[in-house]
mmCIF file as gemmi writes it, N, C-alpha and C atoms, coordinates in Angstrom:
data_model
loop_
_atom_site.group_PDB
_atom_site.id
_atom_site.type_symbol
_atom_site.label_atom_id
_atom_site.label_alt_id
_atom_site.label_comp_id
_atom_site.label_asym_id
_atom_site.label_entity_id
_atom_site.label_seq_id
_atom_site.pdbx_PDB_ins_code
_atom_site.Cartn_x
_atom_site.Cartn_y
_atom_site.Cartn_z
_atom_site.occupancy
_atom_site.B_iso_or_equiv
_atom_site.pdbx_formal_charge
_atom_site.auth_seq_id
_atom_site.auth_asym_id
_atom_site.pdbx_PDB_model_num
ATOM 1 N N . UNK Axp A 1 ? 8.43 -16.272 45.827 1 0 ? 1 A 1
ATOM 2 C CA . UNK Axp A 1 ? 7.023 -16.209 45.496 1 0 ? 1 A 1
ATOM 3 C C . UNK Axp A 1 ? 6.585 -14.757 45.299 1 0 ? 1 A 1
ATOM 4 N N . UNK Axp A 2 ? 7.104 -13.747 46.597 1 0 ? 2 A 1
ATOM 5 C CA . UNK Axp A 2 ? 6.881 -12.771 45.749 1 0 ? 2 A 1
ATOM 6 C C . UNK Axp A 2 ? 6.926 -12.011 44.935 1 0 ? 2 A 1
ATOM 7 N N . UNK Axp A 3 ? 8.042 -12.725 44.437 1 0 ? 3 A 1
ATOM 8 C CA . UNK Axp A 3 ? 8.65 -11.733 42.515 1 0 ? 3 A 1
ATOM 9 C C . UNK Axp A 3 ? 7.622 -12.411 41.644 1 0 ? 3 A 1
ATOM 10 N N . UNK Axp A 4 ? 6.935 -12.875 41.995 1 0 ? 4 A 1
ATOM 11 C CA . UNK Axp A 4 ? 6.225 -13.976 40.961 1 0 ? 4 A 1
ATOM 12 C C . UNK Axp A 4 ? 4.998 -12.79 41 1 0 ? 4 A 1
ATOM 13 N N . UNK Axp A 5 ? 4.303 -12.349 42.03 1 0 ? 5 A 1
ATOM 14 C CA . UNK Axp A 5 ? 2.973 -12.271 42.328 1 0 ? 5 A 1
ATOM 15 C C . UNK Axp A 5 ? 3.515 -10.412 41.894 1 0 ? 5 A 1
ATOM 16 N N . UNK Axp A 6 ? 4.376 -10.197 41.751 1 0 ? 6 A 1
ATOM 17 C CA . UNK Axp A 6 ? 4.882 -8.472 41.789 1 0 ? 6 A 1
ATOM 18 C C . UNK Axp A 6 ? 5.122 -8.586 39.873 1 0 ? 6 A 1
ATOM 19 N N . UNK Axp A 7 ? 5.161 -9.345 39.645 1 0 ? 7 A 1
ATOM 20 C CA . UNK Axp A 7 ? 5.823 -9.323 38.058 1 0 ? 7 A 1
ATOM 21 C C . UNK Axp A 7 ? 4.297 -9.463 37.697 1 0 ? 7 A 1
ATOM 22 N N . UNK Axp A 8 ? 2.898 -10.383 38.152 1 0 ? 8 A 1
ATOM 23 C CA . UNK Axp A 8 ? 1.96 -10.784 37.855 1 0 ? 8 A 1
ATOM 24 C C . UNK Axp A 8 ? 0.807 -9.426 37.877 1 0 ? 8 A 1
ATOM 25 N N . UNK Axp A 9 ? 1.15 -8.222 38.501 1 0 ? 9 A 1
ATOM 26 C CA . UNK Axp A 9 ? 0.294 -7.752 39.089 1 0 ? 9 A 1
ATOM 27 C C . UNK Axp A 9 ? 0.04 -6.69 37.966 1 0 ? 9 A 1
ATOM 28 N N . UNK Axp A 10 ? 0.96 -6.69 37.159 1 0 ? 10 A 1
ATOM 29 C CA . UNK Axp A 10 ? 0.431 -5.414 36.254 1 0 ? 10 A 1
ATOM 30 C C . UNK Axp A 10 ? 0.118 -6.292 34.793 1 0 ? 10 A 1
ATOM 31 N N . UNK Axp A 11 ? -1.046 -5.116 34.373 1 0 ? 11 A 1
ATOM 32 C CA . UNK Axp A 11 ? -1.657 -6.47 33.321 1 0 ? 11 A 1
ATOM 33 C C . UNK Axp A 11 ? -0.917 -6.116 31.797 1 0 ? 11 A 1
ATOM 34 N N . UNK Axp A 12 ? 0.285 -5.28 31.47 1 0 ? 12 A 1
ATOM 35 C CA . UNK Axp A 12 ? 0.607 -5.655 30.389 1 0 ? 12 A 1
ATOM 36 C C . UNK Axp A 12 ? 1.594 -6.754 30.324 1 0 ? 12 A 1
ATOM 37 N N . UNK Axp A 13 ? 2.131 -7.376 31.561 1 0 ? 13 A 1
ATOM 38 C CA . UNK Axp A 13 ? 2.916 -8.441 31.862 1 0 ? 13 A 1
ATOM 39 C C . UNK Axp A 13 ? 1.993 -9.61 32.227 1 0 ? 13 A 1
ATOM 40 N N . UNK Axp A 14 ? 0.915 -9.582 32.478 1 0 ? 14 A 1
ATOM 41 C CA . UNK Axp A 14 ? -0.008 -10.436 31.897 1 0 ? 14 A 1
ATOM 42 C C . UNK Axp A 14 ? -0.288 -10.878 30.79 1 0 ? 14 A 1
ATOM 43 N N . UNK Axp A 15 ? -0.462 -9.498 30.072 1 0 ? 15 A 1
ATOM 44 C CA . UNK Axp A 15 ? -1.316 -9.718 28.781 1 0 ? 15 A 1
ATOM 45 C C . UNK Axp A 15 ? 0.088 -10.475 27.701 1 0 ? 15 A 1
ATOM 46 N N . UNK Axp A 16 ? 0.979 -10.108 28.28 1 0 ? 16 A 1
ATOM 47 C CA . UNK Axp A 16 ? 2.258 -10.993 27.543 1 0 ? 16 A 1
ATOM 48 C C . UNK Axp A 16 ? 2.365 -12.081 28.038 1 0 ? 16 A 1
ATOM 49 N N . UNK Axp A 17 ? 2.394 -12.374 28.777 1 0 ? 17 A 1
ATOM 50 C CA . UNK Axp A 17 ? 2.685 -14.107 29.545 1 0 ? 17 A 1
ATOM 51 C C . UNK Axp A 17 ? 0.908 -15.103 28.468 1 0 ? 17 A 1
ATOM 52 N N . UNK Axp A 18 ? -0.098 -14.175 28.536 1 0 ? 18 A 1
ATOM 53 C CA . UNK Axp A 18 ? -1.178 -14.54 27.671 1 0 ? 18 A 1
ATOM 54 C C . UNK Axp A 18 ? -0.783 -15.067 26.632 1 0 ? 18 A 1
ATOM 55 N N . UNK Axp A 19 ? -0.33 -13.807 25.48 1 0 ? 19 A 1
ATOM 56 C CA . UNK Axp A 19 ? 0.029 -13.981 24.267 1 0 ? 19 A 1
ATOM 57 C C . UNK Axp A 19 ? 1.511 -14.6 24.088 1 0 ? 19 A 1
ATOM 58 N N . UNK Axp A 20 ? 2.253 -15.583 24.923 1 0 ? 20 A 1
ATOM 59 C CA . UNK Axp A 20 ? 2.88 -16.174 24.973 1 0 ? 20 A 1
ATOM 60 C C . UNK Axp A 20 ? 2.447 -17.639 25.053 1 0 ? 20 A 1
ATOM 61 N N . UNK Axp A 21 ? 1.411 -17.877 25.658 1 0 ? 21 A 1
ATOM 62 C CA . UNK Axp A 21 ? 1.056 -19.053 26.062 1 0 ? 21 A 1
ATOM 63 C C . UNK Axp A 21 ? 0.46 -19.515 24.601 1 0 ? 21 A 1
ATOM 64 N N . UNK Axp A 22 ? 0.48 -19.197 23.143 1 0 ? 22 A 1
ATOM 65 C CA . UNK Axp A 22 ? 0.28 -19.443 21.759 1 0 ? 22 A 1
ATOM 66 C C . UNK Axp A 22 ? 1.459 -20.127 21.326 1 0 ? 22 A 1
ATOM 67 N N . UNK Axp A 23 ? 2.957 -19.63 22.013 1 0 ? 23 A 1
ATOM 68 C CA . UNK Axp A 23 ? 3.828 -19.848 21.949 1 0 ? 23 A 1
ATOM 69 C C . UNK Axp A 23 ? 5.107 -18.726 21.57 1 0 ? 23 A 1
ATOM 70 N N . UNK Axp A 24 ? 6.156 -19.259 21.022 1 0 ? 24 A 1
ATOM 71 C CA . UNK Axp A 24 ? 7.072 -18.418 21.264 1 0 ? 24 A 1
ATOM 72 C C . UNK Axp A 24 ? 7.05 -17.498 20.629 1 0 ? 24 A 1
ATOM 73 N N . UNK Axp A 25 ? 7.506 -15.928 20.775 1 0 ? 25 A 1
ATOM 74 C CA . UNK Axp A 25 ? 7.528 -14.399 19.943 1 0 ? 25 A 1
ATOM 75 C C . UNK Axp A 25 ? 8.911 -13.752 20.164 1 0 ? 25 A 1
ATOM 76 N N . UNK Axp A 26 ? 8.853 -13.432 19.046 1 0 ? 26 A 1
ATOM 77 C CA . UNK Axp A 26 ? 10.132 -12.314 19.059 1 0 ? 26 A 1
ATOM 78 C C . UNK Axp A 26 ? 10.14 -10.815 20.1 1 0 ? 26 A 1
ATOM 79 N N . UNK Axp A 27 ? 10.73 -9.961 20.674 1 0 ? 27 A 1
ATOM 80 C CA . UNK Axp A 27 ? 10.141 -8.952 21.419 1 0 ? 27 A 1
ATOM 81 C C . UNK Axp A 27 ? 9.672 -7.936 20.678 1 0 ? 27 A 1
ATOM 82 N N . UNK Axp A 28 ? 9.901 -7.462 19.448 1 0 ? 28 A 1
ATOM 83 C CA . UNK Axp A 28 ? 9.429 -6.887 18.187 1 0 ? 28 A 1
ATOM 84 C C . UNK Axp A 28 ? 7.855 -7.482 18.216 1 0 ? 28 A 1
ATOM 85 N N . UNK Axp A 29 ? 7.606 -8.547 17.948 1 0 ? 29 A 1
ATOM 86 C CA . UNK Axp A 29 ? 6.01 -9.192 18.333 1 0 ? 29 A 1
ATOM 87 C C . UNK Axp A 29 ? 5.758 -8.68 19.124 1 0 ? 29 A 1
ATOM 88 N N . UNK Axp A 30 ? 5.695 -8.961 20.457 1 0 ? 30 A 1
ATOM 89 C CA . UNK Axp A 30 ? 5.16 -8.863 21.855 1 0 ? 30 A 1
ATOM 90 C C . UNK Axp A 30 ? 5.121 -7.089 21.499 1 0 ? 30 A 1
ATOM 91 N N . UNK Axp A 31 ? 6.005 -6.18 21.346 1 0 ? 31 A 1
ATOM 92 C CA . UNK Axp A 31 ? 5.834 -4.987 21.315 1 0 ? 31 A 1
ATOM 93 C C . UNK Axp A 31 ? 5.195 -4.497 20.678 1 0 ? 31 A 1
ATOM 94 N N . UNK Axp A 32 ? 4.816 -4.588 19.291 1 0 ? 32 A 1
ATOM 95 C CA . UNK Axp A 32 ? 3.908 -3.997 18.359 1 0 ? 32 A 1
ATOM 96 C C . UNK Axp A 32 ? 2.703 -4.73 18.937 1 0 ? 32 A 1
ATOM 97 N N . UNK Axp A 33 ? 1.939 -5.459 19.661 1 0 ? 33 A 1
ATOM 98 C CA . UNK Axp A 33 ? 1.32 -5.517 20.82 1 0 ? 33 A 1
ATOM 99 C C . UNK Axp A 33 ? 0.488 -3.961 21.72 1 0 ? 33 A 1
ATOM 100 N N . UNK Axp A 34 ? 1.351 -3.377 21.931 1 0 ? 34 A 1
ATOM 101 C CA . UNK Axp A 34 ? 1.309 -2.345 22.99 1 0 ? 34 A 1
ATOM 102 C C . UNK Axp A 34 ? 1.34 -1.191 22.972 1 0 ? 34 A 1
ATOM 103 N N . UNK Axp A 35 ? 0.741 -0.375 23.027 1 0 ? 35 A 1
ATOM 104 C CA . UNK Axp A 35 ? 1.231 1.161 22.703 1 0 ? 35 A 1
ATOM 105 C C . UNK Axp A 35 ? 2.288 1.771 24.148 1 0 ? 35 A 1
ATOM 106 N N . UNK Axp A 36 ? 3.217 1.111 24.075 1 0 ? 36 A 1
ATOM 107 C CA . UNK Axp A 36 ? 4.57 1.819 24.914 1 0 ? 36 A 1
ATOM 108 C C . UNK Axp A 36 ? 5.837 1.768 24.371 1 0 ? 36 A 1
ATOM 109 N N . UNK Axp A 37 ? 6.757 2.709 24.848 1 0 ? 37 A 1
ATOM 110 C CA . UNK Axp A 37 ? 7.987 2.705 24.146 1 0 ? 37 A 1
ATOM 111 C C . UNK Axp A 37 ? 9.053 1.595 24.648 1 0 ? 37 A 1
ATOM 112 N N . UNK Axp A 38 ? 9.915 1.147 24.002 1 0 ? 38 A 1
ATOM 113 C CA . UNK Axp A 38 ? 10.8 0.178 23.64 1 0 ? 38 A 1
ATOM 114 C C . UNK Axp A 38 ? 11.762 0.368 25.288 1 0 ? 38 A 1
ATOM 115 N N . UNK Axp A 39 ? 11.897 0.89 25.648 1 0 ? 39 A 1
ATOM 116 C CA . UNK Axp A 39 ? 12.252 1.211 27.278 1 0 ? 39 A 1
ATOM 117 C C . UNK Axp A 39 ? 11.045 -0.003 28.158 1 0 ? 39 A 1
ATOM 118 N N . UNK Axp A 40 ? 10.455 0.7 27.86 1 0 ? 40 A 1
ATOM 119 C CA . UNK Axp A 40 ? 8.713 0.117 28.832 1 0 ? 40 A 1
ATOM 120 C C . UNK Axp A 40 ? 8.87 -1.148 28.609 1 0 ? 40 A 1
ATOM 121 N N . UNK Axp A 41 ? 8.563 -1.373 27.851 1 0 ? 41 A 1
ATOM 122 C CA . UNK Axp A 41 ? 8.802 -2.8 27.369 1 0 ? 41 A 1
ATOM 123 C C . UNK Axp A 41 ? 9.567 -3.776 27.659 1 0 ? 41 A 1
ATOM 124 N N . UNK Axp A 42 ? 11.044 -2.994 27.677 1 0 ? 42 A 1
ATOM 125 C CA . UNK Axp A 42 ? 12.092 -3.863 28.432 1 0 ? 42 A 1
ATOM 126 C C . UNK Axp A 42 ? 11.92 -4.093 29.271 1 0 ? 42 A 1
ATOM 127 N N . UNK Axp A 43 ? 11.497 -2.974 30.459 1 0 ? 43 A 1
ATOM 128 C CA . UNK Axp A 43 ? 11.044 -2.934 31.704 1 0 ? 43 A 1
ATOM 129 C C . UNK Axp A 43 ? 10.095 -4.157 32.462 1 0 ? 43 A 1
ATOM 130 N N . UNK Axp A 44 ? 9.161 -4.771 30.796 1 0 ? 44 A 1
ATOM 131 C CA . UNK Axp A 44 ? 8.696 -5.49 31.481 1 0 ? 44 A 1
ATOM 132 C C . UNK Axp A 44 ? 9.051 -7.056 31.423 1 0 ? 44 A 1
ATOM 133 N N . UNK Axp A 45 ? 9.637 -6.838 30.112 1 0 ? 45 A 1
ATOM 134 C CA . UNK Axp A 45 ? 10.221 -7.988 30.03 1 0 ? 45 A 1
ATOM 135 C C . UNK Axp A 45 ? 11.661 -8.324 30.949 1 0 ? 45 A 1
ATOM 136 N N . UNK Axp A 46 ? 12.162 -7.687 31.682 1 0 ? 46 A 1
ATOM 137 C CA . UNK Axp A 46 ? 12.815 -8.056 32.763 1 0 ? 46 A 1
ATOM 138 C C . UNK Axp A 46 ? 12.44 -8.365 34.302 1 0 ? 46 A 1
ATOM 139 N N . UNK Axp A 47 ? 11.368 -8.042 33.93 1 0 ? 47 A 1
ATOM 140 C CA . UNK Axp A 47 ? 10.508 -8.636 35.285 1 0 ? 47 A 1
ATOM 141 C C . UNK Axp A 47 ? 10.177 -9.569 35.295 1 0 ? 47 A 1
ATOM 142 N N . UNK Axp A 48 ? 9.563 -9.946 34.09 1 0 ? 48 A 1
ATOM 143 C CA . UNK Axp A 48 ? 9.109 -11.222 33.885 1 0 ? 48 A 1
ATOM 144 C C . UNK Axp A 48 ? 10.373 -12.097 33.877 1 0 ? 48 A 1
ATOM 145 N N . UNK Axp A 49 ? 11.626 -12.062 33.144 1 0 ? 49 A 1
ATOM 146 C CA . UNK Axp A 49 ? 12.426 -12.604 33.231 1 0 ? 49 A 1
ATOM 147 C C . UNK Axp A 49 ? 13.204 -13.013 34.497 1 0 ? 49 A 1
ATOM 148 N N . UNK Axp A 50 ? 13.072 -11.983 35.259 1 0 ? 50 A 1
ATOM 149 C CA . UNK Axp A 50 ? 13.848 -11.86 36.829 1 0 ? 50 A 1
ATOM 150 C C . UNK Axp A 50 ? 12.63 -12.956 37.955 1 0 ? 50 A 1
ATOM 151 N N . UNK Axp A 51 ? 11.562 -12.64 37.122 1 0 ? 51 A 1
ATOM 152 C CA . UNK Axp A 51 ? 10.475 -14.127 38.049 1 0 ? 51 A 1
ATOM 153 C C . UNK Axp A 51 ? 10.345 -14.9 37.873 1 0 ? 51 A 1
ATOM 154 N N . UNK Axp A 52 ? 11.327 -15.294 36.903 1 0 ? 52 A 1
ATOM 155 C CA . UNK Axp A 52 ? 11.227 -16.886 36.213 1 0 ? 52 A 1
ATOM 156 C C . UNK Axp A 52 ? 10.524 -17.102 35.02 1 0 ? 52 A 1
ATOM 157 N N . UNK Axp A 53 ? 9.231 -16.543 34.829 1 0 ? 53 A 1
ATOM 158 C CA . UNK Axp A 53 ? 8.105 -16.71 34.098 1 0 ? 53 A 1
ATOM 159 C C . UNK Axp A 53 ? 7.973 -16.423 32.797 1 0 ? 53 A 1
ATOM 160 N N . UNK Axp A 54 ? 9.342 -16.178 32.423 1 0 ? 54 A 1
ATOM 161 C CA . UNK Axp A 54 ? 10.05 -16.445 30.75 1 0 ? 54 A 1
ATOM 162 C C . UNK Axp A 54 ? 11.412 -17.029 30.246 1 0 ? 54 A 1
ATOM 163 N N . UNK Axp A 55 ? 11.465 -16.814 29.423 1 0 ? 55 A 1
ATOM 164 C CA . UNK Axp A 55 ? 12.937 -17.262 28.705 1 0 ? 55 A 1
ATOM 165 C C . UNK Axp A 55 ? 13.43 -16.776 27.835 1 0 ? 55 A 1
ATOM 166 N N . UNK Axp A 56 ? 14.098 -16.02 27.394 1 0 ? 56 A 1
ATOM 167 C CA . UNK Axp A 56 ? 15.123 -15.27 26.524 1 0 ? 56 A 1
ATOM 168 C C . UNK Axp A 56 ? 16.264 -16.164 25.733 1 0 ? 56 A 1
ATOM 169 N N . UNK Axp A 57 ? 16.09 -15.689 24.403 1 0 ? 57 A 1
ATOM 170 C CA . UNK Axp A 57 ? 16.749 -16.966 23.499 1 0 ? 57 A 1
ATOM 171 C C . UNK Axp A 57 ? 17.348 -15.587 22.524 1 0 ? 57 A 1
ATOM 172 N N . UNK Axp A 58 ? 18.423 -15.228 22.608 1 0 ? 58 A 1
ATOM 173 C CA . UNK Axp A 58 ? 19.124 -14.192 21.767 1 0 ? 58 A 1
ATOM 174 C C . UNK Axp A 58 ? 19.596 -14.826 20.698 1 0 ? 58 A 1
ATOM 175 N N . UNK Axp A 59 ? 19.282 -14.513 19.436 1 0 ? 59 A 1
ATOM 176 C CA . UNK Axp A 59 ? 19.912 -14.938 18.27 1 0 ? 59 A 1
ATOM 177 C C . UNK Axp A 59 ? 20.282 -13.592 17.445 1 0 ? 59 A 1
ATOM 178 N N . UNK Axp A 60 ? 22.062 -13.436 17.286 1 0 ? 60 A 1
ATOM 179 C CA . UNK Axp A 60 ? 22.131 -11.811 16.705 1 0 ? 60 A 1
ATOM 180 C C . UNK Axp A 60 ? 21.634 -10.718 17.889 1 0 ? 60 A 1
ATOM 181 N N . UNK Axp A 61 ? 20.826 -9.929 16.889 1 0 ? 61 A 1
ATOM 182 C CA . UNK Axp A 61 ? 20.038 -9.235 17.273 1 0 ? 61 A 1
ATOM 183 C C . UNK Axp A 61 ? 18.643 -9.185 17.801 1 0 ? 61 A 1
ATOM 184 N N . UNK Axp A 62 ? 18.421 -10.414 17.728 1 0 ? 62 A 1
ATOM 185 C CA . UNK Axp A 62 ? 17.05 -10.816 17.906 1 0 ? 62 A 1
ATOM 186 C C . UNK Axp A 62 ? 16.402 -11.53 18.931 1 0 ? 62 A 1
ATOM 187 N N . UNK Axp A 63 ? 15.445 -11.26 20.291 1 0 ? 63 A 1
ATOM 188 C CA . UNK Axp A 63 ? 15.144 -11.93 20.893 1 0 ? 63 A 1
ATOM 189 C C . UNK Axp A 63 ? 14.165 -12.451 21.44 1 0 ? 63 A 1
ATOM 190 N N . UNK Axp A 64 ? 13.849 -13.726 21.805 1 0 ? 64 A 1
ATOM 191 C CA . UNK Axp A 64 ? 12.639 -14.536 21.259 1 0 ? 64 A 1
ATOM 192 C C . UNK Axp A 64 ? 12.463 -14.993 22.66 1 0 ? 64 A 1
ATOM 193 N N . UNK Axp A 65 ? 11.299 -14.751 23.039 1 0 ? 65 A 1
ATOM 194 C CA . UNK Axp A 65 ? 10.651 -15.159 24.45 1 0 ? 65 A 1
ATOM 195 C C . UNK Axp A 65 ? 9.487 -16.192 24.19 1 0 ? 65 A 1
ATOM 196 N N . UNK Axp A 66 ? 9.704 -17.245 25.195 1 0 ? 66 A 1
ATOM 197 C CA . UNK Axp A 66 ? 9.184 -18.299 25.736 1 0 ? 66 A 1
ATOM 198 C C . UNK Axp A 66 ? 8.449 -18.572 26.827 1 0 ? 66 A 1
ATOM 199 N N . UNK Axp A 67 ? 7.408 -18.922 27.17 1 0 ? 67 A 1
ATOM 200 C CA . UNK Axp A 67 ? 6.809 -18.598 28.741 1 0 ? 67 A 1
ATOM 201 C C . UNK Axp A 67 ? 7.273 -20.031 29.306 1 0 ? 67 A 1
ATOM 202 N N . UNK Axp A 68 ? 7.314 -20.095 30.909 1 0 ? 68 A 1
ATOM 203 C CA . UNK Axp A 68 ? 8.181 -20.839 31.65 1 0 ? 68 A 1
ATOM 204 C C . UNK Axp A 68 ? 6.745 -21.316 32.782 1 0 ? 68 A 1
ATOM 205 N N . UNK Axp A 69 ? 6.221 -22.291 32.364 1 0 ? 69 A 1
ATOM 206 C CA . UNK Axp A 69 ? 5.106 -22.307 32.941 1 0 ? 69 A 1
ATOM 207 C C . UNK Axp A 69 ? 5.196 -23.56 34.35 1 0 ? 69 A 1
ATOM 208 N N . UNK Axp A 70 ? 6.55 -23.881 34.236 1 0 ? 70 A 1
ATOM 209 C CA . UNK Axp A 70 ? 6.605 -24.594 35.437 1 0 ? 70 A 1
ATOM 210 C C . UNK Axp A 70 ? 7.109 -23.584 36.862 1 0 ? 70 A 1
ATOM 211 N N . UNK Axp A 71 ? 7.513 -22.538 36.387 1 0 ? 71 A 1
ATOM 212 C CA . UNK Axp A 71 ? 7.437 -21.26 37.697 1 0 ? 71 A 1
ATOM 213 C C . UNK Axp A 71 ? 6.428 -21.253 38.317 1 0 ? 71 A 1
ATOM 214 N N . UNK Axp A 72 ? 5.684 -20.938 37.479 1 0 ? 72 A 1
ATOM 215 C CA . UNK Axp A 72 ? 4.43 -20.294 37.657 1 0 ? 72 A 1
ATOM 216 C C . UNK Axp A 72 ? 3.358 -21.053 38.091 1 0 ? 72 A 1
ATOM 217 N N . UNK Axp A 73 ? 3.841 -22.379 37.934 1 0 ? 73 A 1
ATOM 218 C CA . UNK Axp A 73 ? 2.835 -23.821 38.848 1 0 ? 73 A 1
ATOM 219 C C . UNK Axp A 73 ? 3.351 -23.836 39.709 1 0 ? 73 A 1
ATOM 220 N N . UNK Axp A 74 ? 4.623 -23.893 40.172 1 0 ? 74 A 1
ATOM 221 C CA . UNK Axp A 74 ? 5.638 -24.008 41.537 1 0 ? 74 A 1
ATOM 222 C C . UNK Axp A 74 ? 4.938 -23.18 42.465 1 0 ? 74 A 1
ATOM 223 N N . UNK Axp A 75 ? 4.589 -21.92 42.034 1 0 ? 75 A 1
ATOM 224 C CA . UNK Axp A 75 ? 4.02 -20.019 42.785 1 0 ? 75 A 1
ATOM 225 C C . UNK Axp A 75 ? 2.875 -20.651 43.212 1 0 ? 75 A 1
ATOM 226 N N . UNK Axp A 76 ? 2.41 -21.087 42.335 1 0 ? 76 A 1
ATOM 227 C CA . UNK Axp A 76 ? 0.739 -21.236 42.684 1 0 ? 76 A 1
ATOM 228 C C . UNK Axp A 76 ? 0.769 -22.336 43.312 1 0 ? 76 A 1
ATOM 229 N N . UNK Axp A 77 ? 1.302 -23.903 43.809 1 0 ? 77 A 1
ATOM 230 C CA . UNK Axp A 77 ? 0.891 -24.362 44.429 1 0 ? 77 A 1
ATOM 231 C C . UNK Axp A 77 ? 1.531 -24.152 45.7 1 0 ? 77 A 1
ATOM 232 N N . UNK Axp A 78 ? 2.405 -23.87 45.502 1 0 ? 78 A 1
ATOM 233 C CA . UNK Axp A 78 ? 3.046 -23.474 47.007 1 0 ? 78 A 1
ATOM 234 C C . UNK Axp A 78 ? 2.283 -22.468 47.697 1 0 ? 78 A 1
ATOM 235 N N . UNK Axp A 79 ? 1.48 -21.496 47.021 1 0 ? 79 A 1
ATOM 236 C CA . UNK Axp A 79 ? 0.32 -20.685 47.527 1 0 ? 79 A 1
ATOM 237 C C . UNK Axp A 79 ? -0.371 -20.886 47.962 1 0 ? 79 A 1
ATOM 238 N N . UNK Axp A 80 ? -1.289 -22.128 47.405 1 0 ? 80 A 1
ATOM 239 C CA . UNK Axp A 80 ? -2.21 -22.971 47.592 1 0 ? 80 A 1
ATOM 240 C C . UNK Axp A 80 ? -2.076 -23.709 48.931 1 0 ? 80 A 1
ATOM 241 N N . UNK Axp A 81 ? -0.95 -23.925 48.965 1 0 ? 81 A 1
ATOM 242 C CA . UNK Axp A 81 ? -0.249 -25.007 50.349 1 0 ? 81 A 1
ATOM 243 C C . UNK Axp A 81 ? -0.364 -24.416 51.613 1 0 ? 81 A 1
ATOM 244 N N . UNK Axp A 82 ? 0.229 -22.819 51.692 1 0 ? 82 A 1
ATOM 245 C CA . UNK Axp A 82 ? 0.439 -21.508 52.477 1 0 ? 82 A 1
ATOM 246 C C . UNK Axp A 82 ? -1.282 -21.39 52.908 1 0 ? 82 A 1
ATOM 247 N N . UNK Axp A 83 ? -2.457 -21.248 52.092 1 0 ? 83 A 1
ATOM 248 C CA . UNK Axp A 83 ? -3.541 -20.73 52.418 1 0 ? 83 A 1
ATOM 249 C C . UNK Axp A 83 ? -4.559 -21.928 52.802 1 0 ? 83 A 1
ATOM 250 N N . UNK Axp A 84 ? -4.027 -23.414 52.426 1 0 ? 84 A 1
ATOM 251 C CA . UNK Axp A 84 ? -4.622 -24.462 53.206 1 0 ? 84 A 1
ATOM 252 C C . UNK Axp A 84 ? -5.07 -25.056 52.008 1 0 ? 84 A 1
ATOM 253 N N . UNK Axp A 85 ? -5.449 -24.597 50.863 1 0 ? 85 A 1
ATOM 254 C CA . UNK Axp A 85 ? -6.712 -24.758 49.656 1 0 ? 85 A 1
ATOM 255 C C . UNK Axp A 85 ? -5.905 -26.449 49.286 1 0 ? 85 A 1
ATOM 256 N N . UNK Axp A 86 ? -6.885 -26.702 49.127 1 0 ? 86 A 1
ATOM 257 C CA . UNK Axp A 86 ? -7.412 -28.81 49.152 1 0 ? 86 A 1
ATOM 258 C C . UNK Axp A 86 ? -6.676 -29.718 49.997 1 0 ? 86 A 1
ATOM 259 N N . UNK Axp A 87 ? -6.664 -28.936 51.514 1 0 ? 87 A 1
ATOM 260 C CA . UNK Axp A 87 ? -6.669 -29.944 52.573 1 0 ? 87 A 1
ATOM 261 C C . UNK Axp A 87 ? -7.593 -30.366 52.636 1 0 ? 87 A 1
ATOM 262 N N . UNK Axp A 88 ? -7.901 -31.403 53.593 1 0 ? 88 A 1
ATOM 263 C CA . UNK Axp A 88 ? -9.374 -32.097 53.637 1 0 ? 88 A 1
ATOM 264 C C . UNK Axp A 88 ? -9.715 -31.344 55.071 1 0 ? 88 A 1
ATOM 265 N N . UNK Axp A 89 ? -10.835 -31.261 55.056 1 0 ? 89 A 1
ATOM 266 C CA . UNK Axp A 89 ? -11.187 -30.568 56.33 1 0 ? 89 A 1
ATOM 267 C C . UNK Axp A 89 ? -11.647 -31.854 57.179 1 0 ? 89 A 1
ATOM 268 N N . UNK Axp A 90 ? -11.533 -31.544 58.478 1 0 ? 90 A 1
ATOM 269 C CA . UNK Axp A 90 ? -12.304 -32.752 59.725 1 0 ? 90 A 1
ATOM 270 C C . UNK Axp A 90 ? -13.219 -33.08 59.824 1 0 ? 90 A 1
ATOM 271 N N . UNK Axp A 91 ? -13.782 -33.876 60.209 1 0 ? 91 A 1
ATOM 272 C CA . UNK Axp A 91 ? -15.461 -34.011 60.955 1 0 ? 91 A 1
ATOM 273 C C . UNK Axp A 91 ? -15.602 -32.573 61.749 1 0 ? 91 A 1
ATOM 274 N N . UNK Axp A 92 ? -16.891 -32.591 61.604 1 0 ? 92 A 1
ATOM 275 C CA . UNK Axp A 92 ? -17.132 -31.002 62.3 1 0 ? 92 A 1
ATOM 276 C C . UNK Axp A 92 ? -16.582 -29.74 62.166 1 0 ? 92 A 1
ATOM 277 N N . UNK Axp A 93 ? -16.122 -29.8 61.061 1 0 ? 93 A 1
ATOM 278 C CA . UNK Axp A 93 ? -15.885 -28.281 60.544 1 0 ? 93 A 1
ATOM 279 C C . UNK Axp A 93 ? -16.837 -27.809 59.486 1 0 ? 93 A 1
């Protein structure tokens, strides 16, 4: 859970998991996106990859990311579970 919430925390790995959720992009896409260099980038796309919360599809030279959105429901409800959120509460609370 916490590679999930550490990959989540910076927002250009947001703003990609975003512009993923349109559907699938090449990393050439996702990068002309961003003003960072092709390093950076990797950087983040291996985070995201290392948290589950993508998918990498190499064809050639070319590679095409997918967002993995059943991770990322797994993170969050198991979070949800951890902090109590939609137990029913008792009488008298």
């Amino acid at each position: 859970m916490n590679i999930v919430f550490e990959a989540l925390a910076h927002p250009t790995r947001r703003a990609i998991l975003e512009m993923l959720k349109q559907g699938s992009k090449t990393a050439g896409e996702l990068a002309a996106a961003f003003n960072v260099s092709k390093p950076t980038m990797s950087g983040h796309f291996g985070k995201l990859k290392e948290a589950g919360l993508i998918h990498a599809d190499q064809q050639g030279t070319t590679i095409t990311y997918s967002i993995n959105l059943s991770t990322l429901e797994e993170v969050l409800l198991g979070f949800m579970g951890r902090i109590g959120a939609g137990e029913e509460k008792g009488e008298g609370q």
